[in-house]
Backbone as CSV, one residue per row, in Angstrom:
resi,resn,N_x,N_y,N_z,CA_x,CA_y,CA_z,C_x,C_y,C_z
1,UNK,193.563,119.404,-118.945,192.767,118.908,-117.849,192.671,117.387,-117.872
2,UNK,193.838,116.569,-118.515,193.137,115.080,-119.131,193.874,114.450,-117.129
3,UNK,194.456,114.986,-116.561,194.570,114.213,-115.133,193.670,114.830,-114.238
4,UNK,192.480,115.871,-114.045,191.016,116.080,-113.740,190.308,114.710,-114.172
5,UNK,190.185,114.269,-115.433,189.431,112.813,-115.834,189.219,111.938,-114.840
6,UNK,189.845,111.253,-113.877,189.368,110.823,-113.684,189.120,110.907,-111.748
7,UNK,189.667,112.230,-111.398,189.411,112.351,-110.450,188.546,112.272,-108.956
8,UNK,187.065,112.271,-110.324,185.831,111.743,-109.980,185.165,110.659,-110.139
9,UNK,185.997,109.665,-110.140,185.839,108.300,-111.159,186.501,107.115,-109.564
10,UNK,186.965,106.098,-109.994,187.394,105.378,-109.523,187.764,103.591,-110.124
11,UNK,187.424,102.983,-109.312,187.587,101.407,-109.869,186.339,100.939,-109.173
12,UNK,185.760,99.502,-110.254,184.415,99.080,-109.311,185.021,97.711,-110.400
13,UNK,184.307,96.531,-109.511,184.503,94.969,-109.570,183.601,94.198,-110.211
14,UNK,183.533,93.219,-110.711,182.539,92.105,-110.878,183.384,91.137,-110.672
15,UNK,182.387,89.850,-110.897,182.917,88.259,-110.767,182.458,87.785,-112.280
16,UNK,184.032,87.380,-112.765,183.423,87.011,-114.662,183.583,84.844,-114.211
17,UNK,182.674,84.796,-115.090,182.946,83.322,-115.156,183.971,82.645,-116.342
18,UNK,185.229,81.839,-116.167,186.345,81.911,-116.978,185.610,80.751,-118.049
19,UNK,184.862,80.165,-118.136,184.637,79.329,-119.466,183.914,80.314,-120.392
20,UNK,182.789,81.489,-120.235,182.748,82.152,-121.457,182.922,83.334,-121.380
21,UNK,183.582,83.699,-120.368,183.540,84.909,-119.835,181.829,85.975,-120.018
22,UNK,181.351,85.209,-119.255,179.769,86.365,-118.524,179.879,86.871,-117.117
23,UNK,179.472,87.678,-117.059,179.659,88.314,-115.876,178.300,88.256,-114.717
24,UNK,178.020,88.216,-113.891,177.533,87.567,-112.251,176.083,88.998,-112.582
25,UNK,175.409,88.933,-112.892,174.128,89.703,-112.350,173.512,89.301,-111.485
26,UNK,173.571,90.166,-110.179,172.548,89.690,-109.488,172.077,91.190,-108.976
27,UNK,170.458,91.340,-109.095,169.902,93.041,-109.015,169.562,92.946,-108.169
28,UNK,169.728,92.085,-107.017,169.336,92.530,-105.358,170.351,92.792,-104.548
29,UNK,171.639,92.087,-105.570,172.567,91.562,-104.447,172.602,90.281,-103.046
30,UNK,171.173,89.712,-103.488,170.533,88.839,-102.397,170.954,87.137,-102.738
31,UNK,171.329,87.036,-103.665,171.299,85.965,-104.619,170.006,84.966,-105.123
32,UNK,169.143,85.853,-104.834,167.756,85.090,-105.256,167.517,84.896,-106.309
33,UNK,168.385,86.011,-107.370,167.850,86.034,-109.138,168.756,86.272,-109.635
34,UNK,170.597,85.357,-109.492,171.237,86.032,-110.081,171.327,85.355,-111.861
35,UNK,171.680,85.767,-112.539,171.979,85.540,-114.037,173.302,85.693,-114.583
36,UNK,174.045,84.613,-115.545,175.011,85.544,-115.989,175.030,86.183,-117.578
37,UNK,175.793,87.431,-117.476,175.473,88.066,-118.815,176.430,88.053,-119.842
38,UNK,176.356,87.833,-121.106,177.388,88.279,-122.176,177.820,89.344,-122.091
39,UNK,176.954,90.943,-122.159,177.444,92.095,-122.037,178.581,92.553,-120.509
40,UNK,179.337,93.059,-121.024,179.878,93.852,-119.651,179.364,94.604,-118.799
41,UNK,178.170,95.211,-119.430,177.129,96.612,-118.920,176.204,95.659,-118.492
42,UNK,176.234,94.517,-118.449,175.071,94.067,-117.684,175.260,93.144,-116.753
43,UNK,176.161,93.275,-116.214,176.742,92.304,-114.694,176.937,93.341,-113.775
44,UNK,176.397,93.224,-112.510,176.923,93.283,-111.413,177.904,94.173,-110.750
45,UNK,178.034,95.219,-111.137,179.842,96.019,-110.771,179.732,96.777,-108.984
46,UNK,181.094,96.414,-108.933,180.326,96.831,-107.016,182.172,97.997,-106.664
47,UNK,181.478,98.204,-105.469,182.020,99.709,-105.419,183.657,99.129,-105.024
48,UNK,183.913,98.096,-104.460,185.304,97.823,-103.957,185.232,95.919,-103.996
49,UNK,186.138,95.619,-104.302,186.769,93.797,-104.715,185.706,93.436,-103.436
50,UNK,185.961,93.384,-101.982,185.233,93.079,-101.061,183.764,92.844,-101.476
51,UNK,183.176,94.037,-101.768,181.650,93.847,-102.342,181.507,92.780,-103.169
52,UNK,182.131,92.854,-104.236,182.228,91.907,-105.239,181.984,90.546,-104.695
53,UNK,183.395,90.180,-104.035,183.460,88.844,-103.256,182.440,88.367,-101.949
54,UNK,182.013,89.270,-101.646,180.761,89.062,-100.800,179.559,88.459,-101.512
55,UNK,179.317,89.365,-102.893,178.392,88.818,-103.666,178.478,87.496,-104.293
56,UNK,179.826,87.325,-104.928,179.834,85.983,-104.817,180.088,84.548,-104.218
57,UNK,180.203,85.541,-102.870,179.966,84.358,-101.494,178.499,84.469,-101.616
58,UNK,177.396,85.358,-101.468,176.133,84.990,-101.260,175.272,83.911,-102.649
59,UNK,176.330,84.259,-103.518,175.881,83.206,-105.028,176.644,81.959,-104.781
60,UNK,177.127,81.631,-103.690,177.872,79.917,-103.722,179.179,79.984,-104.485
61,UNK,179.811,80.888,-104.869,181.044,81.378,-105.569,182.331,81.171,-104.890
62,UNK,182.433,81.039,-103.291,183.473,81.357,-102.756,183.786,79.756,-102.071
63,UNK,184.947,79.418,-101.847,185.712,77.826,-101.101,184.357,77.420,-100.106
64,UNK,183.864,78.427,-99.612,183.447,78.119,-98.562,182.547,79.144,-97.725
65,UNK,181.642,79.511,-96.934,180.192,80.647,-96.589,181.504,81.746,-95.819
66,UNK,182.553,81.325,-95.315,183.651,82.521,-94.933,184.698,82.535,-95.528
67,UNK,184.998,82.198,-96.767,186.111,82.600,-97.462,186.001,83.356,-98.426
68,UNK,186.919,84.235,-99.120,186.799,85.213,-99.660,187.739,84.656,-101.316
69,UNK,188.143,83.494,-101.273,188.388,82.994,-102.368,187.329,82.128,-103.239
70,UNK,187.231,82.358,-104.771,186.634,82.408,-105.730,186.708,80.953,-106.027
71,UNK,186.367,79.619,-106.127,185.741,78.516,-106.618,186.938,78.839,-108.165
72,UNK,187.564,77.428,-108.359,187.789,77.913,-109.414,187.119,77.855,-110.688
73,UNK,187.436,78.693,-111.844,186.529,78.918,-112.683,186.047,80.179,-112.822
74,UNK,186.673,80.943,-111.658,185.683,82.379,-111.676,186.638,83.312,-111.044
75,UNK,186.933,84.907,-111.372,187.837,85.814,-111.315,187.185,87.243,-111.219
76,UNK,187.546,87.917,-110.072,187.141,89.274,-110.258,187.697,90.234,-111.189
77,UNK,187.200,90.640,-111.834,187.463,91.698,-113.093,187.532,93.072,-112.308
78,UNK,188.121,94.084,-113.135,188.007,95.366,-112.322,188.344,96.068,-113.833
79,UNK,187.480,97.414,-113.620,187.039,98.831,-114.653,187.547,99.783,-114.018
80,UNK,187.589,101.233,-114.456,187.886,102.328,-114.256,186.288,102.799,-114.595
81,UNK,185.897,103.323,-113.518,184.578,104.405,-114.124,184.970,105.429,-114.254
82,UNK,184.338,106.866,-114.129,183.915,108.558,-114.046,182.918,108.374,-114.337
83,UNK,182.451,109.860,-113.557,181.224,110.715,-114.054,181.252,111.145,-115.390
84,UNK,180.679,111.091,-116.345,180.612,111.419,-117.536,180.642,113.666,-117.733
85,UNK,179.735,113.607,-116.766,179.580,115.256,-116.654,180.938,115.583,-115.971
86,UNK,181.672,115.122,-115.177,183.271,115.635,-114.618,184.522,115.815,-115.629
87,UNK,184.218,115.140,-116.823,185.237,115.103,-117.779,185.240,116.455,-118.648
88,UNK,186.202,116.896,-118.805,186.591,118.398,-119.830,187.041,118.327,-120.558
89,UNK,187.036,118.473,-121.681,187.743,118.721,-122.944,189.038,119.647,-123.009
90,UNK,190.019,118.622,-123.451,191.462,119.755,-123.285,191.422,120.642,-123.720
91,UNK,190.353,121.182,-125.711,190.558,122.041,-126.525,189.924,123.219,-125.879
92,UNK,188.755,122.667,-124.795,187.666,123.972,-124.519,188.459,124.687,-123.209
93,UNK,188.799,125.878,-122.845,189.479,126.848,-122.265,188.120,127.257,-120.924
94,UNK,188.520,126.705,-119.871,187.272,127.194,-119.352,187.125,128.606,-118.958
């Protein structure tokens, strides 16, 4: 079942900053309180690159208030998630 894995899963984005690599928290998405973090689990991850880059157009991140390019210094990262409960164990026989 290891190509079930990630069926229920997908890809989600952040914006890392390239001098120490931290990643863009912001918990409104508003840019009123954003922070950046050391951890990976604690930045920002958004459902598609677009989101991402939106967010860091609303954090002053992007050329310009309508461009979708990143200031340099700063790069969208991308993960693989899943649901943790969707994953099966090859050994267990359902």
């Amino acid at each position: 079942m290891a190509a079930q894995e990630r069926e229920q899963g997908g890809i989600e984005y952040a914006i890392v900053r390239d001098e120490d690599g931290a990643y863009l928290f912001d918990p409104e998405g508003d840019g009123t309180d954003p922070s950046w973090e050391a951890d990976v689990d604690n930045g920002s991850w958004w459902g598609t690159e677009a989101e991402a880059l939106a967010n860091a157009n609303t954090n002053g991140l992007t050329e310009s208030a309508d461009s979708d390019e990143l200031v340099p210094g700063y790069h969208v990262a991308s993960r693989p998630w899943y649901y943790d409960d969707d994953l099966v164990d090859d050994a267990i026989e359902p």
